[in-house]
Steps between C-alpha positions, in 0.01 A plus 500: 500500500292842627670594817296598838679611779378613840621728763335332842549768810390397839292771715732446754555942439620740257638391209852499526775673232627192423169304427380760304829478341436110419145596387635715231712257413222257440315774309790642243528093452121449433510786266816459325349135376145604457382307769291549849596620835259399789465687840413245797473533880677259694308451780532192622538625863211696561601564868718769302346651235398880530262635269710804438791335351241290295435892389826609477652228300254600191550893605859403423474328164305735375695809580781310337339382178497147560158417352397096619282301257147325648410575854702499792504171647509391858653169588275396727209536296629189388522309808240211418685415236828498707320286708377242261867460351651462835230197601591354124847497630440314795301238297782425270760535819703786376396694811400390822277632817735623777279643822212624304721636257642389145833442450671401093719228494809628345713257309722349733810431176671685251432872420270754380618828291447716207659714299456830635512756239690789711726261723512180247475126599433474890436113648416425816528141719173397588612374796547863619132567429257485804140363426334810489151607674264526176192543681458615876285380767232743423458404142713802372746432219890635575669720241723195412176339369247765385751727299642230253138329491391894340749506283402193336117623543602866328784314253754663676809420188765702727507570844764826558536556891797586715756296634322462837327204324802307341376284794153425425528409162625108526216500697281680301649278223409175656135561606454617113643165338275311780219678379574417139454856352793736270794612646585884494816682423662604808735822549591686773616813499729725711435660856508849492711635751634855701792644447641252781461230376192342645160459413319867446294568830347842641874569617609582183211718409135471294441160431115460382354684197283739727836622656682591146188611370438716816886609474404660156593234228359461191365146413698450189831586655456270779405251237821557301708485801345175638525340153879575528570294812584188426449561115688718263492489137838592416775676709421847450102550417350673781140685427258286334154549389268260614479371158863470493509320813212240346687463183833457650400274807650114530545273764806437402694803545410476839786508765538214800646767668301701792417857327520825738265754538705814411244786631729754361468409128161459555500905566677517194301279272163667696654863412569374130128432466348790667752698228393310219119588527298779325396770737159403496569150618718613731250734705291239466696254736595798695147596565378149587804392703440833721092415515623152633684675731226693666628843306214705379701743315391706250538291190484794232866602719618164517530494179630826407764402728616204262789632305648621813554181653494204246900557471551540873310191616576118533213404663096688559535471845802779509222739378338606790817618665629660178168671402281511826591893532275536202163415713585532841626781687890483601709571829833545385780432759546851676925427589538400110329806453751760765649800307268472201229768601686750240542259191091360561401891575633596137393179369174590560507842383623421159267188471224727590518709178672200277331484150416291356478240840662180293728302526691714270475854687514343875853396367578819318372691847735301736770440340537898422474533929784260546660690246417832675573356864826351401378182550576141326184385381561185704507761858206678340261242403568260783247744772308519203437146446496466864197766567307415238537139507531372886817318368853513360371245202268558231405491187648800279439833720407733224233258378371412876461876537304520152292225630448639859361801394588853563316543773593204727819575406528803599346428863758236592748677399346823689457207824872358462642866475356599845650140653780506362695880579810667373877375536680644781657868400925417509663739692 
């Protein structure tokens, strides 16, 4: 049997963590058997559908990797047909008009269940099903109606969603046997949840792809991480390839169990990616994520900038506080700064005759003044880093110097020696 799976968002808003989280699980799945993963709107209530999440949704994907197959669908460019099967029902008196609308008539005895492939056999009474609104008043088809009636259109063999729709499926399941087309495979995966407990929301942080990508993650890292909730492949594999993840992926090794969003591994894993690339592809993220940001930097110093922070980093959006010295002038705290006018004063001296101006003889420069002034290099450097930088943090001073330039080195530290005076005489 080929599969074909579908990931159906409603433009209801940004896609959500945890959808995009189900999406990938329908894609590693679609790939993993060779088969197709399909990309439809749900948009049976056009009252709230907003063209920019219609947008945003495929924005997402993309970003992510998760290629669809075909066109993107949109349910109710199948409404006619919704219509026509909801009249057939009425003629054969499995539904019935109610008001103007449509109502199914559930079975009134015994049960209807499945075997769910995450959460195994689930049956539910009949009697506890309601005879559910198929088509409304207006001639528009509910989701209850129009989503399984387009995955027997698209041959829909497994339908992966979250738990939100245990619910709907004995429904779901009933309309499709009345209709007299092939059952799909149902599973339903995992919630992903905070670090509380409860469902992820804005309290605990980002929660749509345009807030982690915003935040500086890389797509395959978020990828990786998202595959792992609700999913492992053994109890100690961690980083995986997107290849990995396709080869490795099954349905059944996914957990019943609500997964948590653990925003501190997902540093981690980001910071082992960012590591793991080749300098090239690295300033190549850098230099886009910063564009997307609005920062017009000089790209040529971007990059040059590369080997200094690729270690230091977990995420691209800690770059502009870590580098921003580099391309825009700095105002370094004038208090963090008292006392320092003599240390900055020779600082600049030596700097100003320093040869060659490296890395290598910046170092060799200061590190013979803190010798000279009887300084740790620690009490030395800190003003240093200070004057030069705008901030106690940065990437490695000698090489931030080397980068800066003589000359605009010089002039800070020239600026923070004048703010900054001499330490009190003791008597």
């Amino acid at each position: 049997m080929s599969v074909c799976v579908r990931i159906a968002p409603s433009p209801t808003g940004l896609l959500h963590i945890g959808n995009v989280r189900t999406a990938l699980f329908n894609w590693l799945f679609a790939r993993h058997e060779g088969g197709e993963f399909r990309l439809r709107i749900e948009n049976t209530d056009t009252s709230r559908e907003v063209a920019a999440a219609v947008d945003q949704i495929q924005d997402s994907l993309r970003w992510l990797g998760l290629d669809w197959d075909g066109p993107v669908t949109f349910q109710l460019d199948r409404q006619g047909h919704c219509v026509d099967e909801a009249r057939r029902l009425v003629e054969v008196g499995m539904a019935y008009e109610d008001e103007g609308a449509i109502r199914f008539r559930m079975p009134d005895e015994g049960s209807t269940g499945w075997d769910d492939v995450v959460l195994g056999r689930i049956d539910v009474p009949n009697e506890e099903l309601e005879d559910v609104v198929i088509l409304r008043s207006d001639g528009r088809p509910t989701y209850n109606f129009a989503s399984p009636i387009e995955d027997a259109l698209d041959g829909i063999t497994h339908v992966i969603r979250g738990p939100d729709h245990i619910s709907n499926t004995p429904k779901q399941l009933c309309i499709l046997r009345a209709l007299g087309v092939d059952l799909p495979v149902y599973a339903h995966v995992p919630n992903v949840n905070g670090d509380d407990g409860r469902k992820l929301s804005k309290r605990h942080g980002a929660v749509t792809v345009d807030e982690f990508r915003a935040e500086g993650y890389l797509a395959a890292a978020l990828a990786n991480h998202l595959a792992l909730l609700g999913w492992s492949y053994d109890d100690r594999t961690t980083v995986m390839s997107r290849e990995e993840l396709v080869e490795r992926f099954s349905l059944e090794r996914v957990g019943a169990s609500p997964a948590t969003f653990d925003y501190a591994k997902l540093d981690w894993l980001n910071g082992v990616y960012l590591r793991a690339l080749d300098r090239e592809a690295y300033a190549r993220e850098l230099v886009g994520f910063l564009r997307e940001r609005g920062l017009d930097w000089d790209e040529s110093l971007v990059r040059e900038t590369v080997p200094l922070v690729q270690e230091k980093i977990a995420r691209l959006d800690e770059y502009p506080s870590f580098a921003r010295f580099l391309f825009e002038e700095v105002e370094p705290d004038a208090v963090a700064l008292n006392g320092a006018g003599a240390v900055l004063e020779e600082a600049e001296r030596r700097l100003a005759t320093a040869e060659p101006f490296d890395a290598g003889g910046v170092e060799a420069s200061l590190r013979r003044l803190a010798e000279e002034l009887g300084l740790s290099p620690r009490k030395a450097f800190a003003p240093i880093r200070l004057a030069v930088t705008g901030s106690t943090i940065s990437p490695g001073l000698f090489e931030s110097i080397e980068l800066l330039g003589r000359e605009r080195t010089l002039r800070r530290l020239a600026a923070a020696a004048a703010r900054a005076g001499r330490p009190e005489s003791s008597a």
